[in-house]
C-alpha positions as a printed NumPy array, in Angstrom:
array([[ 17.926,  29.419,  -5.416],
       [ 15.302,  32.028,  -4.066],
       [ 14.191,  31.346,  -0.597],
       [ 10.181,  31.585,  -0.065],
       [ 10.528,  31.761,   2.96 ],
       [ 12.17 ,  33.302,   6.294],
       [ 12.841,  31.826,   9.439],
       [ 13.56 ,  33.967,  12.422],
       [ 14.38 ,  33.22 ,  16.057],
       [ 13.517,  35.463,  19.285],
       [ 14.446,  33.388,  22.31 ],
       [ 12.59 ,  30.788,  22.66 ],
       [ 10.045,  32.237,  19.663],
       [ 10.26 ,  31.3  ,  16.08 ],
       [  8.773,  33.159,  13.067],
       [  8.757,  31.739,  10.289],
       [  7.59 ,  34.585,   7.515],
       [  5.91 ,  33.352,   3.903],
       [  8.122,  35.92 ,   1.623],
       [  6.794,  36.645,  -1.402],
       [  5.111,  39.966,  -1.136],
       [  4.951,  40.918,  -4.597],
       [  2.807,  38.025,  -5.064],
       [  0.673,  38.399,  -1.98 ],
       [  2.653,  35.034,  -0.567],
       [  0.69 ,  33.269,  -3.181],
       [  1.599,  29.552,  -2.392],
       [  3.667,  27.526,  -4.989],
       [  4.799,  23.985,  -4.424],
       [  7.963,  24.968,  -3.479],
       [  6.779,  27.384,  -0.548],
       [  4.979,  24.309,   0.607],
       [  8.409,  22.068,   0.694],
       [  9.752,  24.779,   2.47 ],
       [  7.283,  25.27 ,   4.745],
       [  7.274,  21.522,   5.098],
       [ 10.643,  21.174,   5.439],
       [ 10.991,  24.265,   8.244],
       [  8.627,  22.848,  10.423],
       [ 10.117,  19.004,  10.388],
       [ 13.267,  21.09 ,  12.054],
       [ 11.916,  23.291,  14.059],
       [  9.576,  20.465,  15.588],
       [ 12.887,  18.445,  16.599],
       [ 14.765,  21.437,  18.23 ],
       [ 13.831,  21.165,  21.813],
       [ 14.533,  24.646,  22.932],
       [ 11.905,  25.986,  20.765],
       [  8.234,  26.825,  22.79 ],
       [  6.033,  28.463,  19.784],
       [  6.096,  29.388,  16.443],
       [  4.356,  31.974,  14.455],
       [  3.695,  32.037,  10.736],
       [  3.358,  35.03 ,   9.204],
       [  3.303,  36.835,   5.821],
       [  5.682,  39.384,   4.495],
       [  4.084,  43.061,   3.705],
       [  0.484,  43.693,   3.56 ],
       [ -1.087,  40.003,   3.183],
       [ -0.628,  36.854,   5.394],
       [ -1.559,  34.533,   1.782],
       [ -3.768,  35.486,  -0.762],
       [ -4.202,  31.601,  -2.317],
       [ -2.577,  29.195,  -4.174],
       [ -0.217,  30.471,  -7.043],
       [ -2.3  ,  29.449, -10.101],
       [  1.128,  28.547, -12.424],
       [  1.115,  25.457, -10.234],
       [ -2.909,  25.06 ,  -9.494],
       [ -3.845,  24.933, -12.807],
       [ -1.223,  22.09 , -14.245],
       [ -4.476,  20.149, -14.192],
       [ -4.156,  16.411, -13.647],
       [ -2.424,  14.617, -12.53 ],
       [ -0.351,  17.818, -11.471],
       [ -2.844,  20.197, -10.587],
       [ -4.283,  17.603,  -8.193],
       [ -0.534,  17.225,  -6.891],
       [ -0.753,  20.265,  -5.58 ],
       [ -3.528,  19.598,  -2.598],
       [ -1.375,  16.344,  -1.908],
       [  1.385,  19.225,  -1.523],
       [ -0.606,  21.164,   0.711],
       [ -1.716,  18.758,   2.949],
       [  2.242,  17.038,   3.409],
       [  2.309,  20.971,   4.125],
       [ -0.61 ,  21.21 ,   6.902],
       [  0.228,  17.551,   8.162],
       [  3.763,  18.584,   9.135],
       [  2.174,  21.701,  11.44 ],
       [ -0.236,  19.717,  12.976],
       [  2.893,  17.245,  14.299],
       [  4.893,  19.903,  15.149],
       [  5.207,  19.029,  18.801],
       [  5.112,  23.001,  19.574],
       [  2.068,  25.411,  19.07 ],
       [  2.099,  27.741,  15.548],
       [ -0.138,  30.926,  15.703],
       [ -0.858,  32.753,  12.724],
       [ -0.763,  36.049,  12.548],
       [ -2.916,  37.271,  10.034],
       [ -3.228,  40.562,   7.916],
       [ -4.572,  41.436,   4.783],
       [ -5.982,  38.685,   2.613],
       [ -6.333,  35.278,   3.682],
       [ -7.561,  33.934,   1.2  ],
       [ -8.099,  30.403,  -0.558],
       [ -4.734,  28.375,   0.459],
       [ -4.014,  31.199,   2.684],
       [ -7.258,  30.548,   4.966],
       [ -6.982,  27.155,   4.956],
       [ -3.337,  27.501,   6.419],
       [ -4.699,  29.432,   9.213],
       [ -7.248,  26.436,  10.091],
       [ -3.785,  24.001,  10.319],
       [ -2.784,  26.477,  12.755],
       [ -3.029,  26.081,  16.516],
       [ -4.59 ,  29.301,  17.385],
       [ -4.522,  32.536,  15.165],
       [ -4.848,  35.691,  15.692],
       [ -6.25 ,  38.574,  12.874],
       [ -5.882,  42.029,  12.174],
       [ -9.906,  42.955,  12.449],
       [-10.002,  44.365,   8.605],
       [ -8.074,  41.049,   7.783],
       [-10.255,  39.164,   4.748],
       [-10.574,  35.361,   4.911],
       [-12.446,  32.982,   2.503],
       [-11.795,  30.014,   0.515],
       [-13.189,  31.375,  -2.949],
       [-13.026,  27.526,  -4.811],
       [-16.373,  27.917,  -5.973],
       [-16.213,  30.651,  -7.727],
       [-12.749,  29.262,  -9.705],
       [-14.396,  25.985, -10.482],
       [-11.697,  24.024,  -8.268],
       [-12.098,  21.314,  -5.021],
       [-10.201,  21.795,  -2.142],
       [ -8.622,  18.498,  -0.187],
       [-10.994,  16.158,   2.177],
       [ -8.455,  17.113,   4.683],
       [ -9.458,  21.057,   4.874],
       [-13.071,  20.535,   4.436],
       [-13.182,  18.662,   7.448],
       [-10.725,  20.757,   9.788],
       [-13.441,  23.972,   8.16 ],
       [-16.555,  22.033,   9.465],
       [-14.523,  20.961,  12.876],
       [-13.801,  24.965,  12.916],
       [-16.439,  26.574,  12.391],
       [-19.371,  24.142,  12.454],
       [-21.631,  22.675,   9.652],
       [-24.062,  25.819,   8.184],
       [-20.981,  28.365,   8.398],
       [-18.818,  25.947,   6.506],
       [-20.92 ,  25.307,   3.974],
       [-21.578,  28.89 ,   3.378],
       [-17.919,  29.795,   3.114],
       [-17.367,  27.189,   0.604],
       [-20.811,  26.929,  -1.494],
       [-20.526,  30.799,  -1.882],
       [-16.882,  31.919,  -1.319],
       [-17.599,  34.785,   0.264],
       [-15.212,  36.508,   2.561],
       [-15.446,  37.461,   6.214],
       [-13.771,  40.12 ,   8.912],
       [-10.817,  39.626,  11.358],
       [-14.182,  40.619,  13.417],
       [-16.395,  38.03 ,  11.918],
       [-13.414,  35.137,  11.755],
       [-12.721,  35.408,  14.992],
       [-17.133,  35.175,  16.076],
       [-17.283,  32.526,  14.154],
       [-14.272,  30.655,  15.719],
       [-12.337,  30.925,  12.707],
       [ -9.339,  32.398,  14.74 ],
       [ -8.995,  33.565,  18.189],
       [ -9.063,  36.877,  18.319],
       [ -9.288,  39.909,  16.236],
       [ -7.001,  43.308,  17.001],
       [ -6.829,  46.473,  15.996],
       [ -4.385,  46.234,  12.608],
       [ -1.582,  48.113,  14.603],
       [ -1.51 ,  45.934,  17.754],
       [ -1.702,  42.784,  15.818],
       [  2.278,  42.276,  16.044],
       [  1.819,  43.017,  19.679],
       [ -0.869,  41.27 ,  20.424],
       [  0.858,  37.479,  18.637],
       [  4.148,  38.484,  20.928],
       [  2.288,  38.911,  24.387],
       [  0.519,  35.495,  23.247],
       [  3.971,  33.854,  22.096],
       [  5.459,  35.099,  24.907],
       [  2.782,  33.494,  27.58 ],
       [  3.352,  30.347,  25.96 ],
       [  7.28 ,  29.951,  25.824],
       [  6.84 ,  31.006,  29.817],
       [  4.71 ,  27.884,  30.182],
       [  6.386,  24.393,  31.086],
       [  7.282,  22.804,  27.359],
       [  6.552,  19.242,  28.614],
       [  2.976,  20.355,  29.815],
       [  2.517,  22.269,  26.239],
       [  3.58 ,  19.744,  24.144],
       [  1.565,  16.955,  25.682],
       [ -1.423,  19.477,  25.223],
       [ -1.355,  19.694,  21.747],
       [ -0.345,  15.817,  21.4  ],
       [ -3.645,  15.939,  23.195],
       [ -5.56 ,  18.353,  21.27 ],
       [ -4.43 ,  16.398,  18.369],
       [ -5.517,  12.858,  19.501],
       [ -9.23 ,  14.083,  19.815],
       [ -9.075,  15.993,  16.486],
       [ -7.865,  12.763,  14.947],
       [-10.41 ,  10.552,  16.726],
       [-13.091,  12.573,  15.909],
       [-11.549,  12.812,  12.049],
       [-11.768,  10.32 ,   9.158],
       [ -8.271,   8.996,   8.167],
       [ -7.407,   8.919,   4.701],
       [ -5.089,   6.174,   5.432],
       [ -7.46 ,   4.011,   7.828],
       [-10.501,   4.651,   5.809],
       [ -9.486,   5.94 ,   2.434],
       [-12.728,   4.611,   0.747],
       [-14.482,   6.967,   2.967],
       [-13.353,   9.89 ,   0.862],
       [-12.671,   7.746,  -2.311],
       [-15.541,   9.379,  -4.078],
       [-14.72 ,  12.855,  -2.981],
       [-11.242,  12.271,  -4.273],
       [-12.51 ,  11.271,  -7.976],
       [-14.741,  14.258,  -7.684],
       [-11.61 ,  16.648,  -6.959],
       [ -9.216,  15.583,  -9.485],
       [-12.555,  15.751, -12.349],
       [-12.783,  19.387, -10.995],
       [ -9.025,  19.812, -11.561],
       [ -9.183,  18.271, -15.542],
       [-12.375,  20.293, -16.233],
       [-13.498,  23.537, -18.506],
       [-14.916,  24.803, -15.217],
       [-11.727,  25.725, -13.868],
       [ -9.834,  26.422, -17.067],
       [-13.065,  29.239, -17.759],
       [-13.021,  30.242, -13.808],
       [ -9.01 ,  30.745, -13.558],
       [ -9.307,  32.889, -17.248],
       [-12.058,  34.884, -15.299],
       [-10.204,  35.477, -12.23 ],
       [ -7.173,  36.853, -14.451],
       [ -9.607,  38.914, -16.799],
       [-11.628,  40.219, -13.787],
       [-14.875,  39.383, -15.165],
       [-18.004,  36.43 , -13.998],
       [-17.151,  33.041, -15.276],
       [-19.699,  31.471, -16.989],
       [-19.803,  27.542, -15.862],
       [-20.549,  24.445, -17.599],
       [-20.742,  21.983, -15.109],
       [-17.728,  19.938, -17.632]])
């Protein structure tokens, strides 16, 4: 069976590399169980102090890959439970991830760089989350880590128009940390990695426990207060059964406008 991804180790420093360049990393269902699954192990290995996720060749993760997206339901909504078992298991990884981010970032791809602890992005790197435009809802989960990123009016404008910003403008608008020149970029996430590792691990890993706690205090829970996003939910998997994507994903692949129903 074809590995999707690649898991490297540097000392104390652990890449773990999304490898599917030919398709831009586009993110199936099994990338996500791996990626799951990679992080569950890495998080229980004590000697390990950071992590970085990266993409193989010229693109961190250019979306989902539509053969699974577009199952429709109950299948195609399967796919942001997926994602989110996906996020969920960086964001209890006791140890920080960075991304390192080049090329497109796009869709699933950006989305996975706001699970991320701190990220940093080649400054012609592209980011959006075009689900607008495709006639698709993204998960409760990542609309409300967007708006906890990057603050009400931006995220709304990212998703109601899917348009795509800059390493230079992610990183003003707190998408990521930092933005470097394209050719330091591998540099720059080592000399980061490498402060970190130096650190104490106890102190780091109570730190992003820490981190964590307020993010989740200052979240809604799907499983304390699932009728909080109840409605949302119903609205998602509709958007995943409709024409709307169906006409968007056929205009994506055919390079043209879609022309929505609103069915």
């Amino acid at each position: 069976m074809t590995q999707l991804i690649r898991v490297e180790r540097e000392d104390a420093i652990v890449t773990v590399t999304m490898d599917r360049p030919d398709r831009r990393n586009a993110i199936s269902i099994a990338m996500l169980e791996e990626l799951q699954h990679a992080f569950g192990e890495l998080g229980g290995d004590e000697s390990v102090r950071v992590i970085v996720l990266a993409g193989e060749g010229e693109h961190f993760c250019a979306g989902a890959d539509f053969s699974d997206l577009t199952m429709m339901t109950p299948e195609g909504f399967d796919y942001g439970q997926s994602f989110e078992h996906a996020i969920a298991s960086m964001t209890s990884c006791p140890v920080p991830i960075v991304a390192r981010v080049q090329g497109a970032a796009l869709g699933a791809g950006c989305q996975i760089v706001g699970g991320a602890d701190l990220a940093i992005a080649a400054e012609d790197a592209r980011f959006g989350i075009p689900a607008a435009k495709l006639g698709l809802v993204i998960n409760f989960e990542n609309v409300q880590r967007l708006v906890l990123s990057v603050g009400l009016k931006r995220a709304g404008e990212i998703l109601y128009t899917g348009r795509e910003l800059s390493g230079l403008e992610a990183a003003e608008w707190g998408l990521v940390n930092e933005a470097v020149p394209p050719r330091g970029l591998h540099a720059r996430v080592h000399e980061l990695c490498q402060t970190i590792a130096a650190g104490a691990p106890l102190t780091t890993r109570a730190f992003k426990r820490g981190i964590h706690t307020v993010v989740k205090r200052l979240s809604l829970d799907r499983e304390r207060e699932p009728e909080a996003m109840a409605e949302f939910d119903a609205m998602a998997s509709a958007a995943y059964s409709s024409a709307d994507l169906a006409e968007g994903v056929r205009a994506f692949r055919e390079r043209r406008p879609p022309r929505f129903e609103g069915r």
